[in-house]
Legacy VTK file of the C-alpha trace (Angstrom):
# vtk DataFile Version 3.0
C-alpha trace
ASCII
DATASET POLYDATA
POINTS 449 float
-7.426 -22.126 20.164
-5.693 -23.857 23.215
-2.393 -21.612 22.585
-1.611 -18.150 24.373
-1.180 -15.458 21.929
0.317 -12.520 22.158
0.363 -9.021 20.517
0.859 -5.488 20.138
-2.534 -3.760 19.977
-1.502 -0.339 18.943
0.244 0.998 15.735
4.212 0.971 15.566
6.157 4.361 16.650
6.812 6.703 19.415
4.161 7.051 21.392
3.193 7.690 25.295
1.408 3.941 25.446
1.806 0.915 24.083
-0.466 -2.006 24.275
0.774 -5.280 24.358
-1.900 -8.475 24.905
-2.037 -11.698 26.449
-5.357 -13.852 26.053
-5.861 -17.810 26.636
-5.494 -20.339 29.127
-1.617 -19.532 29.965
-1.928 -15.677 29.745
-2.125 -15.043 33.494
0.674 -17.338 33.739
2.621 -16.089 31.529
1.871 -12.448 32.692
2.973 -13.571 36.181
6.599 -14.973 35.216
7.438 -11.427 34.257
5.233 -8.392 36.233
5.976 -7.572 39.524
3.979 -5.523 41.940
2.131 -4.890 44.727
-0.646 -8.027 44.120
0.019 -10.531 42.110
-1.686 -11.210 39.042
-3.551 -13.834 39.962
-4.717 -12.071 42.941
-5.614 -8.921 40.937
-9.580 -8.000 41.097
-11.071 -8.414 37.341
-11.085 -5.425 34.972
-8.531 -2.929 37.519
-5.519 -1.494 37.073
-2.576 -1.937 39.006
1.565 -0.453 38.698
3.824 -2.320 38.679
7.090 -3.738 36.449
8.220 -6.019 33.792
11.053 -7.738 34.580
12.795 -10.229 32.118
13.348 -13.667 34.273
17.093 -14.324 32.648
18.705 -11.628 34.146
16.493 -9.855 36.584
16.829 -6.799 34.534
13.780 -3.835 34.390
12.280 -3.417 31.208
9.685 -0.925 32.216
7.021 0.470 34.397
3.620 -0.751 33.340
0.211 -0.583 34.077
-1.284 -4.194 33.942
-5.024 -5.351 33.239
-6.560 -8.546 33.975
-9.934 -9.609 32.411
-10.999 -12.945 33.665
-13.280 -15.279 31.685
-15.445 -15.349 30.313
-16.080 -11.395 31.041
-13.742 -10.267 28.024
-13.162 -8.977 24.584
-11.817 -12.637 23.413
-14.132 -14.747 26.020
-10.691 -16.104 27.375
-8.640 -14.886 30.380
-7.160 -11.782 28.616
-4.562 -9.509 29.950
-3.417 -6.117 28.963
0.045 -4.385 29.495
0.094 -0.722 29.236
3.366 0.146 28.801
5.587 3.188 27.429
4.859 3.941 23.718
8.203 2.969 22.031
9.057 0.589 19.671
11.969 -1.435 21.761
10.361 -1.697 24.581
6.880 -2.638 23.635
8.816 -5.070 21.175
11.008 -6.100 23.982
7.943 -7.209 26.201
6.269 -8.917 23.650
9.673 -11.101 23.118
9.341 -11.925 26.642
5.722 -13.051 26.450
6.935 -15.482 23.905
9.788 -16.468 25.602
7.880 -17.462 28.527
4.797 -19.929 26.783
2.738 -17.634 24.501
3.149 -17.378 20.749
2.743 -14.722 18.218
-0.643 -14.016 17.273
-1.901 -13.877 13.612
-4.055 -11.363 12.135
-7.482 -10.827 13.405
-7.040 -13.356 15.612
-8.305 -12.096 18.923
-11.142 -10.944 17.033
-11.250 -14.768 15.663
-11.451 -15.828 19.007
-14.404 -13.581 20.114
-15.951 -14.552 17.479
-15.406 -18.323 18.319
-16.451 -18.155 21.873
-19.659 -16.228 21.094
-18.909 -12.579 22.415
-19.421 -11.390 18.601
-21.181 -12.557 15.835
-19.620 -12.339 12.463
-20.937 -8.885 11.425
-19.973 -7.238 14.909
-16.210 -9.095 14.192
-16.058 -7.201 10.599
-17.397 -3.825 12.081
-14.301 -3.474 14.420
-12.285 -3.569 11.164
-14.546 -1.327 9.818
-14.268 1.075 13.146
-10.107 0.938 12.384
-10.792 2.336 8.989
-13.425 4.698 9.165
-12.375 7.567 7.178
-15.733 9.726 7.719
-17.993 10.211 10.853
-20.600 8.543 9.255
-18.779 5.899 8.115
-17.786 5.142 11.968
-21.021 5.974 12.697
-22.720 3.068 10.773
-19.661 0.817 11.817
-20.922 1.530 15.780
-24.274 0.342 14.301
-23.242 -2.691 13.487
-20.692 -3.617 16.350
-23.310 -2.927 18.521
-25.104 -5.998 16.824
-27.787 -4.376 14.383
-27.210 -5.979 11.172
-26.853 -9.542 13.083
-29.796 -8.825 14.767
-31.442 -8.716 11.473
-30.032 -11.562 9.844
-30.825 -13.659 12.911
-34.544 -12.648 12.813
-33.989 -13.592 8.962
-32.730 -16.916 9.912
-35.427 -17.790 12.310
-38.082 -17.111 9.711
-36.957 -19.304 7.605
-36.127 -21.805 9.955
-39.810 -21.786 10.949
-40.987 -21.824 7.297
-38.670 -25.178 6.538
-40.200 -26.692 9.832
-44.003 -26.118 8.050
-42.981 -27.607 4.838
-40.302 -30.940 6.420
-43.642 -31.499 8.789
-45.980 -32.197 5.270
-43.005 -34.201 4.057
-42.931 -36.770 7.088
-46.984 -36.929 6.931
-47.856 -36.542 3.281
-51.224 -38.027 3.822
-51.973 -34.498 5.518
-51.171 -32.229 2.526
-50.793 -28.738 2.443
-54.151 -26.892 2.788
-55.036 -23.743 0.755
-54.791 -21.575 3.587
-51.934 -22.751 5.344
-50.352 -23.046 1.701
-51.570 -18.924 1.167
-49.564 -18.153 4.424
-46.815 -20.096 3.651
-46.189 -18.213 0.444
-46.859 -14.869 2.360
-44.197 -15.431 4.237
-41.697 -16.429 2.302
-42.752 -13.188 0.022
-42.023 -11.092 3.382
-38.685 -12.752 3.669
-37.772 -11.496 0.239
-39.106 -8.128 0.857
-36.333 -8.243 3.948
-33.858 -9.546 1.880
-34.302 -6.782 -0.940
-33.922 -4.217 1.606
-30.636 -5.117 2.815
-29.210 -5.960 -0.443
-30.243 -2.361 -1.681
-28.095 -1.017 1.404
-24.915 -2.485 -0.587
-24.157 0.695 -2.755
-24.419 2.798 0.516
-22.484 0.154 2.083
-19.649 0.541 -0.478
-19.528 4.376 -0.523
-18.897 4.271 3.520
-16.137 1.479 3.685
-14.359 2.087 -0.081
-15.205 5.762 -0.969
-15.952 7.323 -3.827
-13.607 6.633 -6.963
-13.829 10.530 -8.205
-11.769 10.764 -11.480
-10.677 14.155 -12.564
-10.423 14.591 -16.349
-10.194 16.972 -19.163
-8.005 18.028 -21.815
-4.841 20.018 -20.832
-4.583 23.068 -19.246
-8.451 23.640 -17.911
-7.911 23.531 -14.415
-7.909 19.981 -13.086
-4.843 20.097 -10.628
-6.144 23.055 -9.704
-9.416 21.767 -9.208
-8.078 19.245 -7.056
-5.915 21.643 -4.844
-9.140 23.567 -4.267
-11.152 20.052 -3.160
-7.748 19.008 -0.609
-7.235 22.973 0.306
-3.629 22.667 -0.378
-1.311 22.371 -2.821
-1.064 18.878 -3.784
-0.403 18.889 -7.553
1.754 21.187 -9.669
-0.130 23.562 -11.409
1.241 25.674 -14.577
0.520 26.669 -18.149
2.775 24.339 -19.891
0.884 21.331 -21.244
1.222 17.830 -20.046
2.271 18.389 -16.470
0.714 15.909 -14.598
1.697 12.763 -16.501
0.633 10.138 -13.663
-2.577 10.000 -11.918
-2.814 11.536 -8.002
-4.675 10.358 -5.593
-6.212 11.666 -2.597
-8.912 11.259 -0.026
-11.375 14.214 1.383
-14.241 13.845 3.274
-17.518 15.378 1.681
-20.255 15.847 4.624
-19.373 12.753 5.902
-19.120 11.104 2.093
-15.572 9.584 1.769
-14.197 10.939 -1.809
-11.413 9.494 -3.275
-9.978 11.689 -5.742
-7.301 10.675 -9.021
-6.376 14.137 -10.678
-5.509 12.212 -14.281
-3.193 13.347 -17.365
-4.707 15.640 -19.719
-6.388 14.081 -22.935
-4.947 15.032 -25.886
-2.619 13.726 -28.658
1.047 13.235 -27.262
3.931 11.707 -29.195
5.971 11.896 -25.842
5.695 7.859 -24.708
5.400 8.610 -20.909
2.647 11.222 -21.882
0.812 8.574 -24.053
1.427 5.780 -20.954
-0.164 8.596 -18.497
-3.305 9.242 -20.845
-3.566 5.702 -21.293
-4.145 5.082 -17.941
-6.712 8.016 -17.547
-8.982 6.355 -19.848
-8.744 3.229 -17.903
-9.118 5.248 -14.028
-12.364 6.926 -16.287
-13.756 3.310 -17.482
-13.737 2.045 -13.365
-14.513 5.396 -11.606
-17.950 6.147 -9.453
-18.172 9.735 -10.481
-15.836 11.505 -13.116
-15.573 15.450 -13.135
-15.166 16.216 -16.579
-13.169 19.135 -16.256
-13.669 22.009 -19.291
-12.665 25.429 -20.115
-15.995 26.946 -20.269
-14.919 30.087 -22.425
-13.890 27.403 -25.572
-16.513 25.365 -27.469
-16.796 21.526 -27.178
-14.032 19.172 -28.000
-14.179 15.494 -29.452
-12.671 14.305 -26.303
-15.360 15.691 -24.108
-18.402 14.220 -26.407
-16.256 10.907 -26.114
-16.037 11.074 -22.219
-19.544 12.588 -21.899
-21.422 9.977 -24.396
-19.645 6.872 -23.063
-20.448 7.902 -18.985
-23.215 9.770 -19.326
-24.640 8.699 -15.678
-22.139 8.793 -13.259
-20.422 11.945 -15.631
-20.608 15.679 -13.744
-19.160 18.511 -16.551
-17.470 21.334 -14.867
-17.353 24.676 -16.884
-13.817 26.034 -15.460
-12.770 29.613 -16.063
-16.443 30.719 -16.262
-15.069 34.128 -15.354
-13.897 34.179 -18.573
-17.254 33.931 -20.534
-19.195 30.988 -21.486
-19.097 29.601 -25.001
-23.026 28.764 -26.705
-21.803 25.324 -26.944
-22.335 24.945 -23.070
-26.049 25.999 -22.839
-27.623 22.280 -23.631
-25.364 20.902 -21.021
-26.016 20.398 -17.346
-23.134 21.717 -16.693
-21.494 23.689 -13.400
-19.753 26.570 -14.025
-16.868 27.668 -11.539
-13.505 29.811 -11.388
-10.758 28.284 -9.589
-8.951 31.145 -10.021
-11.113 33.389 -8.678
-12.979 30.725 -6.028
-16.092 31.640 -7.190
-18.861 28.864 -7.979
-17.559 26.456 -5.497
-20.396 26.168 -3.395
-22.671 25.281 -5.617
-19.921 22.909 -7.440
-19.709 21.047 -4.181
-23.372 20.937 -3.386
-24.029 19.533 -7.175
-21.108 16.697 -6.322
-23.018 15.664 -3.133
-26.408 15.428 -4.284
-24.979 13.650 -7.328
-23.754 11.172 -5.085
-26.070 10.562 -2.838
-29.128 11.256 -4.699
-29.785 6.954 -5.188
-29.381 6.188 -1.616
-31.769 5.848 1.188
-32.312 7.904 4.005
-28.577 9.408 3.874
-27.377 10.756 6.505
-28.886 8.199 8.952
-27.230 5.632 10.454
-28.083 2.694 8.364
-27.710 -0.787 8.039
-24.919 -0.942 5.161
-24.025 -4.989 4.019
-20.464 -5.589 2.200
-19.813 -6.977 -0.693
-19.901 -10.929 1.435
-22.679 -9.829 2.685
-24.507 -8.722 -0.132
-23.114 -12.595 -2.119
-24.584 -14.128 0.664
-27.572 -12.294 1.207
-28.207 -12.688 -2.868
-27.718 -16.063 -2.865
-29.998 -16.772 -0.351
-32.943 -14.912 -2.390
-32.294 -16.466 -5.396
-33.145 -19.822 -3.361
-36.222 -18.202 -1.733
-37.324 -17.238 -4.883
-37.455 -20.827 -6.499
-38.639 -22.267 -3.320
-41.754 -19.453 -3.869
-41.701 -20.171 -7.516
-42.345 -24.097 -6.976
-44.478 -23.743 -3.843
-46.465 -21.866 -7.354
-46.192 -24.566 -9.774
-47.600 -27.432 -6.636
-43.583 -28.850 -6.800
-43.156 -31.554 -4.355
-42.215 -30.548 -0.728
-38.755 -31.666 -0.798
-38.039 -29.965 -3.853
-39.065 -26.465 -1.785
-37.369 -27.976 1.554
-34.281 -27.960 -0.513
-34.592 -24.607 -1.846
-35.360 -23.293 1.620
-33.010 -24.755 3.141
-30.272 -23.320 0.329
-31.796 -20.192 1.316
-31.047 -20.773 5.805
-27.442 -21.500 4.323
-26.746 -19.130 2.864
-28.492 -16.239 5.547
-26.135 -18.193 7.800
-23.193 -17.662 6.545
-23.187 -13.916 7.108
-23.357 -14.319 11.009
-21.159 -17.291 10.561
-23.379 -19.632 11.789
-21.345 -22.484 9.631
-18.761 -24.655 9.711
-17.020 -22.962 6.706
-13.704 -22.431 8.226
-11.997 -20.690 5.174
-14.989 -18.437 4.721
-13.855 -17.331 8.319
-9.953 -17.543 7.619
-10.405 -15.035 5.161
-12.110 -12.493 6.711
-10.308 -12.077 9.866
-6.667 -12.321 7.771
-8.052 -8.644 6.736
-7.686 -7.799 10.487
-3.983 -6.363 11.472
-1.935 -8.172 14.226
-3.659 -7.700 17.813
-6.656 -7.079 16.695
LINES 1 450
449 0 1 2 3 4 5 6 7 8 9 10 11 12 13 14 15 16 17 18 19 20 21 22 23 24 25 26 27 28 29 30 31 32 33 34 35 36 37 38 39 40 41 42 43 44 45 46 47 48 49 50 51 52 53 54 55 56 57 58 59 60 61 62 63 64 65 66 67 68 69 70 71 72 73 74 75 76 77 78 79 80 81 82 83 84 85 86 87 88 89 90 91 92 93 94 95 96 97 98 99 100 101 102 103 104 105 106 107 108 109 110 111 112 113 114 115 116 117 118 119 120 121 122 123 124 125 126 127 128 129 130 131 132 133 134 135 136 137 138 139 140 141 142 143 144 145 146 147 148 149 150 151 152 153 154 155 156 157 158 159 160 161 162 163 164 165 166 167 168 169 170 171 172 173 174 175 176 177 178 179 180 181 182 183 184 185 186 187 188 189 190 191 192 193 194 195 196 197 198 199 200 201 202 203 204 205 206 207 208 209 210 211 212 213 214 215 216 217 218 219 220 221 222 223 224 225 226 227 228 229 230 231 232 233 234 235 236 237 238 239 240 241 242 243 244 245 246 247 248 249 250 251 252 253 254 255 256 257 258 259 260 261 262 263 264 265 266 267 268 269 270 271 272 273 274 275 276 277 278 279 280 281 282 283 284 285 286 287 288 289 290 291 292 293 294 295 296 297 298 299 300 301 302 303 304 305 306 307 308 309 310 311 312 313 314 315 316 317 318 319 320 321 322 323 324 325 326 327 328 329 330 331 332 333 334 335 336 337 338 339 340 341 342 343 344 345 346 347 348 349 350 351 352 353 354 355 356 357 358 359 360 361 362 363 364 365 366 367 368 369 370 371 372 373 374 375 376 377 378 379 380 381 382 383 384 385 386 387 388 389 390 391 392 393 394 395 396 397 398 399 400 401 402 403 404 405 406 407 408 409 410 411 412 413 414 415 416 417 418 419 420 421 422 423 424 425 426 427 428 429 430 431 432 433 434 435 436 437 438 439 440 441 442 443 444 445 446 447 448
């Protein structure tokens, strides 16, 4: 925390900016030893611009035209004196000025580290430091949107209010345990009990926001299946609208699974167009089909892909019976007639030769999907998978502390279990002195970030 760090802030490539970053006690020093321009650094107003160059100190050489940025503690991203070189958007150079920074008293930052640092000096909680990651990898609108949400402090808010409750609630019960000559009375115990019950109704909330959660930040694992030849890299080409997988009458084409990503009205999809199921003597066939039944086994939603104009086939009962929840049919080549053995099946019948049926197809994909969550379509408070540990964790401990508040347990027995329960709430804001709880979320951040 007492070095200068150093980074580039934007992605690798040709470009018309780069960003490279200074934050700490030095980086104003450092800055100075290498811009020149009209005002010094140091003499630079907080938060504006000014042109100027980067010049490297051995040999007096230019290295580029910049625009520089000061932000002076504790008014900045990192809560440290942070400044910002905007220069040209090309690998050498930006690399080249980043060199110099650590050539002249800063170091190399590591991942998520300037986020780490916010985080330390209180400019974000720990929630607001894992939405920027989410922001970075927000592959639908809503996904960003809900990211905004909780960057903008939501989510902590929440937990905090959590927190306070049950800070409160362990104060009631530690005061009975210092004067046990008072005891608890009925009504003050009655309260007591509500409250705690309200906590857990908060806590079941949030934790049912972890599927929704999920879907946003992961996507949807949407396996595309079915025997040979009934239309699932077609299927697939139609969902991408181009032509991502080979398509063509011969048997056993796609021998490897495909994967892509599309966004569904605002529902990230990921899709895996699989080998077709069927018997193969051909080893990289039977490695290929092998690995469909796995992708089938872990997936979120799996398109059973038919051909709607032939009867059932054992593979389809197998795939059907095993996954019957998260299985949608899809009656392919429809155009062609559909066989009697399709009528007691919810099936959706389509042409993806002809493009007809695809509306409703898609429509029948998205309520499937997002027929169990809340409210969809609102920006939401969505935990993570730490989160929802955490968050679990912490009701399980409520719920004995309620459980032997019940049975007349002694106080410290519920102090304990209450105080399991502030622990754990704690954790997601990262009020705690875990350290590698912390070291392994921001690792999950990329350099200068």
């Amino acid at each position: 925390m007492e070095d200068t760090i150093a980074a580039i802030s934007t992605p690798f490539g040709q470009g018309a900016i780069a960003l490279v970053r200074l934050s700490g006690t030095g980086a104003i020093a450092v800055a100075s030893r290498l811009f020149f321009g009209k005002t010094s650094i140091d003499q630079l107003p907080n938060k504006k611009q000014s042109l100027g160059k980067i010049v490297d100190p051995t040999s007096n050489a230019t290295v580029d035209q910049v625009v520089i940025c000061l932000h002076r503690a504790p008014h900045s991203y990192t809560g440290e004196d942070l400044v910002e070189i905007n220069c040209h958007g090309g690998v050498l150079v930006s690399r080249k000025i980043l060199e110099l920074c650590m050539q002249n008293g800063a170091r190399l930052a590591e991942a998520g580290e300037f986020s780490k640092r916010a985080f330390t000096n209180g400019k974000l909680d720990l929630t607001q430091a894992e939405a920027v990651m989410d922001i970075i990898s927000a592959k639908t609108p809503l996904a960003l949107q809900a990211a905004a949400e909780q960057l903008e402090g939501r989510l902590g808010k929440k937990i905090l209010e959590i927190r306070q409750h049950l800070i409160e609630l362990l104060a009631h019960i530690e005061a009975y345990i210092d004067f046990p000559e008072e005891g608890i009375e009925p009504d003050i115990g009655q309260t007591l009990q509500l409250n705690m019950k309200t906590i857990s109704a908060e806590l079941d909330y949030l934790l049912s926001t972890a599927e929704q959660g999920k879907i946003l930040r992961e996507g949807v694992r949407t396996v595309i299946c079915g025997e040979p030849n009934v239309g699932k890299s077609s299927l697939l080409n139609f969902l991408l609208g181009f032509g991502r997988a080979i398509v063509s009458p011969t048997p056993g084409t796609t021998r490897d699974s495909i994967e892509e990503a599309i966004n569904l009205r605002g529902i990230p999809l990921c899709l895996i167009d699989t080998a077709g199921l069927r018997h193969s003597t051909d080893p990289i066939e039977q490695e290929g089909i092998a690995r469909t039944q796995k992708l089938i086994g872990q997936a979120d939603l799996v398109l059973l892909v038919v051909d709607a104009s032939q009867g059932q086939s054992s593979y389809f009962e197998k795939i059907f019976h095993s996954h019957p929840a998260n299985t949608l049919p899809v009656l392919n080549k429809a155009d062609l007639g559909i066989h009697g053995d399709w009528a007691e099946h919810q099936g959706i019948p389509i042409s993806c030769t002809k493009q007809e049926g695809m509306d409703n197809f898609l429509k029948a994909v998205y309520v499937r999907i997002a027929s169990g969550l809340a409210n969809w379509g609102e920006a939401q408070v969505a935990i993570n998978t730490r989160h929802q540990q955490c968050l679990g964790n912490a009701q399980s401990a409520l719920n004995r502390a309620i459980e032997a508040f019940q049975q007349q347990l002694s106080p410290e027995l519920i102090a304990t279990d209450l105080r399991a329960a502030l622990n754990f709430t704690s954790e997601v804001v990262g009020k705690t002195d875990a350290e590698e709880i912390l070291g392994t979320i921001f690792s999950r951040f990329c350099i200068g970030k």
